[in-house]
DSSP file (Angstrom, degrees, kcal/mol; ACC not computed):
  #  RESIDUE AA STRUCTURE BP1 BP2  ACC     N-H-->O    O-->H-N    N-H-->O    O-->H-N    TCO  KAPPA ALPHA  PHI   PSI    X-CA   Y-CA   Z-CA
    1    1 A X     >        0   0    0      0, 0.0     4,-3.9     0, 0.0     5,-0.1   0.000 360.0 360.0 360.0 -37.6    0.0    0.0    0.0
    2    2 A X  H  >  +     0   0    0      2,-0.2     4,-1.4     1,-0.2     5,-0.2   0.810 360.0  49.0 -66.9 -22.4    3.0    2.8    0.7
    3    3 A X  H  > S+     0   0    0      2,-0.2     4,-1.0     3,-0.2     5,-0.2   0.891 119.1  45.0 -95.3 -41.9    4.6    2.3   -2.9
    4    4 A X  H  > S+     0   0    0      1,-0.2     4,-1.9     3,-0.1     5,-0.2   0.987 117.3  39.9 -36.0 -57.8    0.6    2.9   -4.1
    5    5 A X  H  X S+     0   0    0     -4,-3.9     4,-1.5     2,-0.2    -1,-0.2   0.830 121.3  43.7 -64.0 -21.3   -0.2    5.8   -1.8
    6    6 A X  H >X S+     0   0    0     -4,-1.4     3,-2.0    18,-0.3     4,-0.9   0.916 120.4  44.8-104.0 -70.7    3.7    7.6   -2.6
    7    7 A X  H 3X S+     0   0    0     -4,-1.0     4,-2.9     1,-0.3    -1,-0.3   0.523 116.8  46.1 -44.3 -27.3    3.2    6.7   -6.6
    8    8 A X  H 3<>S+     0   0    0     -4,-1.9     5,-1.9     1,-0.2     6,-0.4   0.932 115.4  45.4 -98.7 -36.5   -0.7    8.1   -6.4
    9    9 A X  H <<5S+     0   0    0     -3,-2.0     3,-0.3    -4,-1.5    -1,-0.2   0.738 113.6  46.0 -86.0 -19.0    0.4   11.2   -4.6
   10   10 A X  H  <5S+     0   0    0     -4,-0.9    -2,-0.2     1,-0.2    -1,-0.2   0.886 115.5  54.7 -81.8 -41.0    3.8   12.0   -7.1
   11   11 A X  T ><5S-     0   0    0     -4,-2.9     3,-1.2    -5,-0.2    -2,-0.2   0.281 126.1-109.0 -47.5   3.7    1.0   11.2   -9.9
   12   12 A X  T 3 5 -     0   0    0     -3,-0.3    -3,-0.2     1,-0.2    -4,-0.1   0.846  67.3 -56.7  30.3  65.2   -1.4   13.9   -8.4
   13   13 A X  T 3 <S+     0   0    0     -5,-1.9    -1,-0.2     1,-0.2     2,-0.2   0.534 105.4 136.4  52.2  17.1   -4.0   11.7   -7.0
   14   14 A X    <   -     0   0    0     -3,-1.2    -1,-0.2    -6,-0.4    -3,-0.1  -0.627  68.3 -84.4 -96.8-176.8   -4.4   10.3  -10.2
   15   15 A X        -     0   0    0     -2,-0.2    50,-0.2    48,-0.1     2,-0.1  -0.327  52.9-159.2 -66.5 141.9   -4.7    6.4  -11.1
   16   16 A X  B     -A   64   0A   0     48,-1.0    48,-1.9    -3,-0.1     2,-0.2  -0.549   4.6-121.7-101.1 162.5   -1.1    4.8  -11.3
   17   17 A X     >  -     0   0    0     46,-0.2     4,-0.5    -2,-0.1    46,-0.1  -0.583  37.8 -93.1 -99.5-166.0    0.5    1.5  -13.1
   18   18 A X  H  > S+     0   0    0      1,-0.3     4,-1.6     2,-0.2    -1,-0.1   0.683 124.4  49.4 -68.8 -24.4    2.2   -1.4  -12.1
   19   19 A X  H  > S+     0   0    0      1,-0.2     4,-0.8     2,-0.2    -1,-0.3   0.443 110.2  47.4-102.6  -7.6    5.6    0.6  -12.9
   20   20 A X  H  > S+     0   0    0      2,-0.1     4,-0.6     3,-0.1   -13,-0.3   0.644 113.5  48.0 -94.5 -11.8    4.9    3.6  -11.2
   21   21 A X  H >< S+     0   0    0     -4,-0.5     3,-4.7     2,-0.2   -14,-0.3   0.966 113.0  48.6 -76.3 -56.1    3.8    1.7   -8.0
   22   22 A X  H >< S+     0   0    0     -4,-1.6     3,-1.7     1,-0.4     6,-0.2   0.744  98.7  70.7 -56.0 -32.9    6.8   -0.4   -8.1
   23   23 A X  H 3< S+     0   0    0     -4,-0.8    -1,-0.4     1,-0.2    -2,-0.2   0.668 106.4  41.3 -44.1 -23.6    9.0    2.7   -8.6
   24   24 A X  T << S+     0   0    0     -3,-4.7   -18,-0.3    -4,-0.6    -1,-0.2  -0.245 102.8  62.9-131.1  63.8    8.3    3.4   -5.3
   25   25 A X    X   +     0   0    0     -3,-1.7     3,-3.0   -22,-0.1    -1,-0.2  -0.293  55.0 168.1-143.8  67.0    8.4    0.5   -3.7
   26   26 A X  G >  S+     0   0    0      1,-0.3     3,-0.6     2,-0.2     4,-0.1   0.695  80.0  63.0 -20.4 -58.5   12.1   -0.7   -4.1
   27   27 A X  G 3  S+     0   0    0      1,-0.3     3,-0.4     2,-0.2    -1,-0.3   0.681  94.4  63.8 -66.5 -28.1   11.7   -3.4   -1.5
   28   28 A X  G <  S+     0   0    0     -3,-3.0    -1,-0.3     1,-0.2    -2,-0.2   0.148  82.3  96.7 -88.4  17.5    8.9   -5.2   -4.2
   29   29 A X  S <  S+     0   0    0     -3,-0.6    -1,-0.2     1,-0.2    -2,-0.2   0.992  81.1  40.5 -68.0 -61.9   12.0   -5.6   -6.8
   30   30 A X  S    S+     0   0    0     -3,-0.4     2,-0.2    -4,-0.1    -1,-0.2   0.525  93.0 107.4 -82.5   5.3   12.9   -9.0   -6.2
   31   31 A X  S    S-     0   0    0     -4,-0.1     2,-0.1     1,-0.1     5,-0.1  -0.498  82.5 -99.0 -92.3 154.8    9.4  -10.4   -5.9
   32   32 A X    >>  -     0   0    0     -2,-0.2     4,-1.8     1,-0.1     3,-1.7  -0.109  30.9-136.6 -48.4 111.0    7.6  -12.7   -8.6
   33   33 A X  H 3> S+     0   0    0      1,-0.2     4,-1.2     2,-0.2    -1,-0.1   0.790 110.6  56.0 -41.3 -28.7    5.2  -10.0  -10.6
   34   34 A X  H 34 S+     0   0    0      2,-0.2     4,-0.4     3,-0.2    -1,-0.2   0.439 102.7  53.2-105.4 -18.1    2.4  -12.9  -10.3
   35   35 A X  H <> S+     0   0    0     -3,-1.7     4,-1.1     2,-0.2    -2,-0.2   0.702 114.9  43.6-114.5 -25.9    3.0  -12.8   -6.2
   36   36 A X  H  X S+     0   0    0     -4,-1.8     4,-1.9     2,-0.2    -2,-0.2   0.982 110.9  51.4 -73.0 -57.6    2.3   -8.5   -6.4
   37   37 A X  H  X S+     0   0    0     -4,-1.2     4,-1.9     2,-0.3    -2,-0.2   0.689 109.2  53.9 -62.6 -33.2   -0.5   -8.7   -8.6
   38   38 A X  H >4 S+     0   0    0     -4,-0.4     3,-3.6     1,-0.2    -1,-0.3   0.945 109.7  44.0 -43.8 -79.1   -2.0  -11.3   -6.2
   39   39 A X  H >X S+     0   0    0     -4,-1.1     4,-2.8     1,-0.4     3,-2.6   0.702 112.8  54.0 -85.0 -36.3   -1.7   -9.3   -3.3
   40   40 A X  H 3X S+     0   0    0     -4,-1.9     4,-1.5     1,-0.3    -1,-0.4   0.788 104.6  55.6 -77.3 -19.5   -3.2   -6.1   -5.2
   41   41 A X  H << S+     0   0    0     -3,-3.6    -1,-0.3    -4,-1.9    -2,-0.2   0.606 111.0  42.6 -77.7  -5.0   -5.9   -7.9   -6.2
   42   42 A X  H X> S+     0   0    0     -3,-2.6     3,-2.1    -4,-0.2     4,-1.4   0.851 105.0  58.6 -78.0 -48.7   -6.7   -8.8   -2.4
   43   43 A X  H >X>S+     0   0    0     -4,-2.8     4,-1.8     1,-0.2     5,-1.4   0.946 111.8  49.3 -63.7 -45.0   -6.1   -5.5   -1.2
   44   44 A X  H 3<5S+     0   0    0     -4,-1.5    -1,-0.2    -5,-0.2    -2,-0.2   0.799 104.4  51.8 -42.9 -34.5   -9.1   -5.0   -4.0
   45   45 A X  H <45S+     0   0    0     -3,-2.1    -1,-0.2    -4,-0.1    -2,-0.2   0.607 106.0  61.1 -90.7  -8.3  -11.4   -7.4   -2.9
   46   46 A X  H <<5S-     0   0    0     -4,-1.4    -2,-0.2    -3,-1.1    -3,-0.1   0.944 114.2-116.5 -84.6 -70.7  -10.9   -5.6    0.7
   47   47 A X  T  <5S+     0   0    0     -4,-1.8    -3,-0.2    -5,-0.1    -4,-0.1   0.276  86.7 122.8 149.8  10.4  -12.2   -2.8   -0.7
   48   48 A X  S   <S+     0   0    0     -5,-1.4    19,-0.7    -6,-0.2    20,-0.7   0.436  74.9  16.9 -88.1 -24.7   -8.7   -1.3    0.0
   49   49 A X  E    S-B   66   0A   0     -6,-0.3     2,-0.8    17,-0.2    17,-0.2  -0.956  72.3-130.3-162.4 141.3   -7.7   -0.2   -3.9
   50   50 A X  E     -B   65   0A   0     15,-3.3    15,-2.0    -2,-0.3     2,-0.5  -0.861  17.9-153.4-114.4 118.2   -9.8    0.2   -6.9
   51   51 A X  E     +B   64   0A   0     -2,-0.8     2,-0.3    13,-0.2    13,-0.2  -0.837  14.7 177.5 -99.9  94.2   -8.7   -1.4  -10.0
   52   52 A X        -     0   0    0     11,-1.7    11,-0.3    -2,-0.5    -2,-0.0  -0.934  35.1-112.2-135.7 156.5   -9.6   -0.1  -13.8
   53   53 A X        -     0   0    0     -2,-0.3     2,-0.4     9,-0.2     9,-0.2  -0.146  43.3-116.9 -67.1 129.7   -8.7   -1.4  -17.2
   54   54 A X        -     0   0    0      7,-4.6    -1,-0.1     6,-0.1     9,-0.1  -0.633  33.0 -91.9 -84.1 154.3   -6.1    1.4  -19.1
   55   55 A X    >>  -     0   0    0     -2,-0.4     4,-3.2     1,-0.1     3,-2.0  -0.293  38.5-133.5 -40.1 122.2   -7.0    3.1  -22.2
   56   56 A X  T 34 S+     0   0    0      1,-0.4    -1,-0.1     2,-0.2     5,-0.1   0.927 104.1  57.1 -33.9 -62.4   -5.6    0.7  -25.3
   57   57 A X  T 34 S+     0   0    0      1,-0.2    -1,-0.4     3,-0.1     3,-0.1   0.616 113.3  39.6 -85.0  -6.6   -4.0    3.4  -27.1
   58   58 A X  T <4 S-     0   0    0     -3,-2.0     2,-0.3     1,-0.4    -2,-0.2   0.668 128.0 -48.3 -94.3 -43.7   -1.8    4.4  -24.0
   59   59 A X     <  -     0   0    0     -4,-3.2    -1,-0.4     2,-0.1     0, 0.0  -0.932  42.8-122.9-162.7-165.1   -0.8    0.7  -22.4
   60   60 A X  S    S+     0   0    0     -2,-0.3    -6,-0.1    -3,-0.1    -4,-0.1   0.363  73.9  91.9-122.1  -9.6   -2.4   -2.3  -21.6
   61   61 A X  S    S-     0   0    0      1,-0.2    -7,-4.6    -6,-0.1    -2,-0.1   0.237  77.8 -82.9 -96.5-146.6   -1.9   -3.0  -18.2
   62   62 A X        -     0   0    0     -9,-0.2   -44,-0.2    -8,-0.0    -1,-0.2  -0.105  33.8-132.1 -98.9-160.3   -4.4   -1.8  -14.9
   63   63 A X        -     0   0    0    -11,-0.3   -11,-1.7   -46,-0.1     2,-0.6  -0.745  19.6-129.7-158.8 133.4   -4.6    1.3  -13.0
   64   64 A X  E     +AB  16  51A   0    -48,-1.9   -48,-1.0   -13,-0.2     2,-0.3  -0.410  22.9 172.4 -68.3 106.1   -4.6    1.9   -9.7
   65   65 A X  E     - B   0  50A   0    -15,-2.0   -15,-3.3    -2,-0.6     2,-0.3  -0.864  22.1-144.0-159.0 153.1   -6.4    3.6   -6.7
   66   66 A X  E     - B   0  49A   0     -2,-0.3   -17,-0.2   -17,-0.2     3,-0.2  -0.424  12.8-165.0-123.5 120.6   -6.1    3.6   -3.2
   67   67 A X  S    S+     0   0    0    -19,-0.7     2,-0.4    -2,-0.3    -1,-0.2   0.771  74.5  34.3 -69.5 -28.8   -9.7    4.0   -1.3
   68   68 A X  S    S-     0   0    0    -20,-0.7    -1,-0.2     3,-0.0     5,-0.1  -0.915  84.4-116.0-147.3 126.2   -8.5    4.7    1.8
   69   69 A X    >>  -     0   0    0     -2,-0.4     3,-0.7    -3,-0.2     4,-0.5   0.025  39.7 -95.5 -76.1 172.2   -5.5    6.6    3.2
   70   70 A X  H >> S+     0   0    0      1,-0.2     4,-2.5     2,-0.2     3,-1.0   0.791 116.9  56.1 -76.4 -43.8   -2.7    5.2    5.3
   71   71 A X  H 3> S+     0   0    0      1,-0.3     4,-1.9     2,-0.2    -1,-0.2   0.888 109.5  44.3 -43.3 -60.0   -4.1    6.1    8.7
   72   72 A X  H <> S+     0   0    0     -3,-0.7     4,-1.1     2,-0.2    -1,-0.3   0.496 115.2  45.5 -34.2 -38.4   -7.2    4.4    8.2
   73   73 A X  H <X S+     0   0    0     -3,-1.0     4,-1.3    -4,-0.5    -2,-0.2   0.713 105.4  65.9 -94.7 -16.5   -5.7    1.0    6.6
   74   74 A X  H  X S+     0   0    0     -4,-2.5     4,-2.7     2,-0.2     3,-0.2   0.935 105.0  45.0 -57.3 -53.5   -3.1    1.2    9.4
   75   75 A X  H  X S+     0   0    0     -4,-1.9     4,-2.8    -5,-0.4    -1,-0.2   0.873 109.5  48.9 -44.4 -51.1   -6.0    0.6   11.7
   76   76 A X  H  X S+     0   0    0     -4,-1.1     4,-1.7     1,-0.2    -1,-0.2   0.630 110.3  55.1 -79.1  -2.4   -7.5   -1.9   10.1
   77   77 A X  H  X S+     0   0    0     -4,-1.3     4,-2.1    -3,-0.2    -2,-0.2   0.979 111.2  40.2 -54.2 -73.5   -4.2   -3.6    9.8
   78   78 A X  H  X S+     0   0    0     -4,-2.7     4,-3.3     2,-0.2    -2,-0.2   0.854 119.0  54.5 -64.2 -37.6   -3.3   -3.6   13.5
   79   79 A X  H  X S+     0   0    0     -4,-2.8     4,-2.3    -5,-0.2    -1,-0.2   0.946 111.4  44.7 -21.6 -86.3   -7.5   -4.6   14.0
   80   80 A X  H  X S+     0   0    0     -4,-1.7     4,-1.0     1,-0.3     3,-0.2   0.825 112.0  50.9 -35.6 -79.9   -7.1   -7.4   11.6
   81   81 A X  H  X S+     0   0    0     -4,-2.1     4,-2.2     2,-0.2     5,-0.3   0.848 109.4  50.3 -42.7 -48.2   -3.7   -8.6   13.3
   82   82 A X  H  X>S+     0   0    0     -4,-3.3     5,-2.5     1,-0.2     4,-1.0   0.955 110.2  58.3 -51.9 -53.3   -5.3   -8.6   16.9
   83   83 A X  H  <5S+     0   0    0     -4,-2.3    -2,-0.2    -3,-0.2    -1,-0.2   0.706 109.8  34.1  17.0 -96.1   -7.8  -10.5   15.2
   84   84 A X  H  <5S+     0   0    0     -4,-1.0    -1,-0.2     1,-0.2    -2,-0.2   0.649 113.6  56.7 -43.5 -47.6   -5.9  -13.4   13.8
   85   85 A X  H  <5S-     0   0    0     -4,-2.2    -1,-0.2    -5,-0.2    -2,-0.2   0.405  99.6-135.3 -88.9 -22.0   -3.9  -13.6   16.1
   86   86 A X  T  <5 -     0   0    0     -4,-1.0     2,-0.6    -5,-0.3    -3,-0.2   0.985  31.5-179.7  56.1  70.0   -6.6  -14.1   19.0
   87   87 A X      < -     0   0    0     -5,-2.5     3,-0.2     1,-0.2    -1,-0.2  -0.787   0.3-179.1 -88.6 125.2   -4.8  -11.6   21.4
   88   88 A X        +     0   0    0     -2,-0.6     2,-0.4     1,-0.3    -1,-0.2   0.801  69.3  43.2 -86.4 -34.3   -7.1  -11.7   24.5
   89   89 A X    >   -     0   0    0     -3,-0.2     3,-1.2     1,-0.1     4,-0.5  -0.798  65.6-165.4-122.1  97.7   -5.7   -9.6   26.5
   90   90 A X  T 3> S+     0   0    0     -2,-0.4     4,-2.7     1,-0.3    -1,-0.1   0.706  86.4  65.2 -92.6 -21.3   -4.5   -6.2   24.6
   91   91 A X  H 3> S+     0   0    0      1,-0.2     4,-1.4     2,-0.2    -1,-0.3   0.999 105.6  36.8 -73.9 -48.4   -2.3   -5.4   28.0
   92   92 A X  H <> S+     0   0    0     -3,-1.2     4,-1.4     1,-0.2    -1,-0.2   0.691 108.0  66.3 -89.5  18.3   -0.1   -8.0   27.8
   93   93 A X  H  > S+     0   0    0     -4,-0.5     4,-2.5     2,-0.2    -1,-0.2   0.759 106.1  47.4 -52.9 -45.2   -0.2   -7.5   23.8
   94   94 A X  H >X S+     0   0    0     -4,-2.7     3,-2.5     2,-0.2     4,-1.0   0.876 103.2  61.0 -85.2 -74.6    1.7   -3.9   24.6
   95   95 A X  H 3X S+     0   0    0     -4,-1.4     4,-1.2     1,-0.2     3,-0.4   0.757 109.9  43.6 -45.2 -51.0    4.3   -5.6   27.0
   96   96 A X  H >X S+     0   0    0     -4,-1.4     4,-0.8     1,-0.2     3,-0.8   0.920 112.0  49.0 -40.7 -51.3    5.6   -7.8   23.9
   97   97 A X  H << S+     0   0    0     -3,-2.5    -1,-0.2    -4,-2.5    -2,-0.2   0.841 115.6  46.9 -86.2 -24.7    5.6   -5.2   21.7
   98   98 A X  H >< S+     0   0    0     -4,-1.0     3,-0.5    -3,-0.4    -1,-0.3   0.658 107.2  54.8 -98.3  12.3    7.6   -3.0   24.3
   99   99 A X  H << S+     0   0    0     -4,-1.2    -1,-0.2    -3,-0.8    -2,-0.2   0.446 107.4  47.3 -53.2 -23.9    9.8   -5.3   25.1
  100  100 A X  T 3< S+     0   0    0     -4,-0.8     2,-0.3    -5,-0.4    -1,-0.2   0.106  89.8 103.6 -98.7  24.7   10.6   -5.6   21.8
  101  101 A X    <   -     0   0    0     -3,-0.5     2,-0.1    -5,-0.0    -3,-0.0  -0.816  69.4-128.6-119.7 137.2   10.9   -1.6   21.2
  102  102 A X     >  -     0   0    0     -2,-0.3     4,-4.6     1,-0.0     5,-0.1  -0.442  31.3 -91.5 -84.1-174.9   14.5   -0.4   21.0
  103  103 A X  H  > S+     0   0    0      1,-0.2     4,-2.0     2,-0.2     5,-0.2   0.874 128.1  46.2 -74.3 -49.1   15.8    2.7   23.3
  104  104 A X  H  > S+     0   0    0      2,-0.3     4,-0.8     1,-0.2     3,-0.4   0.968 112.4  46.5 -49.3 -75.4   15.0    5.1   20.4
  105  105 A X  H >> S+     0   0    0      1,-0.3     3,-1.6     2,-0.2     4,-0.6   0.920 112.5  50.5 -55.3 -49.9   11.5    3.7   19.6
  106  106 A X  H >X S+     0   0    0     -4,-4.6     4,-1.4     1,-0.3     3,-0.7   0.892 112.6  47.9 -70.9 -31.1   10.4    3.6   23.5
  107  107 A X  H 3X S+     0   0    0     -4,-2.0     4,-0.8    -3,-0.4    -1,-0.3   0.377 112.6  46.3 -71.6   0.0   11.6    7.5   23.9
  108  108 A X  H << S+     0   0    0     -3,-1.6    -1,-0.2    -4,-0.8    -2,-0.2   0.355 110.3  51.4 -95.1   4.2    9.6    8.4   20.7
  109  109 A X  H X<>S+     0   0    0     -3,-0.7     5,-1.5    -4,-0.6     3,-1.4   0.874 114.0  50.6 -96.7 -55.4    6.8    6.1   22.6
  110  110 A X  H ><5S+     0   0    0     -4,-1.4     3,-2.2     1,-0.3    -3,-0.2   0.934 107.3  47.2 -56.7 -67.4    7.8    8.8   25.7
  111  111 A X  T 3<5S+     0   0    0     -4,-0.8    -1,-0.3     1,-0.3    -2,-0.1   0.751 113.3  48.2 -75.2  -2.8    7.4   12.0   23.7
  112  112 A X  T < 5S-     0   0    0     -3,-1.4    -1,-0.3    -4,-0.1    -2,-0.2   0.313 112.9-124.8-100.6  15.9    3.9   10.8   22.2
  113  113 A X  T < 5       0   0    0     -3,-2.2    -3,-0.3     1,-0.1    -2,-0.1   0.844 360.0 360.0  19.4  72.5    3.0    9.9   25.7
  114  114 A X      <       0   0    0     -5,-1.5    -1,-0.1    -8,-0.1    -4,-0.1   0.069 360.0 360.0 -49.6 360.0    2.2    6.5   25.0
């Protein structure tokens, strides 16, 4: 979703391709093309990016846009993980995850008064 949202927002909120998403998303280089297009077609069937055909006379591929901004999917992310994951009890959910925060990340935890 971040190489969508940075491609749709250097495009000026308009719909992107597959080569402008993947220009900025570096980290999606080495992966199978067949293994992206999966996943962008779940993030579609979540209701998460909206998927139309391009004009012929400019390319052939899809184009891309993202229904709901990063705040919002973030939520439904962490939602979704709790979820899955069947965390029962959310308190000792945060001691893992701040045990697991380095010195940096728990004093930026500090200054948002977390």
């Amino acid at each position: 979703m971040n190489g969508i949202w940075e491609a749709y927002e250097k495009n000026g909120q308009s719909p992107v391709t597959t080569r402008e998403v993947l220009a900025c998303a570096p980290e999606l280089a080495n992966r199978n093309l067949v293994t992206i297009l999966t996943f962008i077609n779940r993030l579609t069937e979540r209701g998460f990016i909206k998927i139309e055909k391009q004009n012929p006379e400019v390319g052939r591929g899809n184009l891309y846009t993202p229904l709901v901004g990063s705040a919002d999917y973030k939520k439904m992310a962490y939602q979704d993980f709790v979820e899955r994951t069947m965390v029962r009890d959310r308190k000792e959910l945060a001691r893992l995850l701040v045990q697991s925060m380095t010195s940096e990340e728990l004093a930026a935890a500090k200054v948002l008064k977390i």
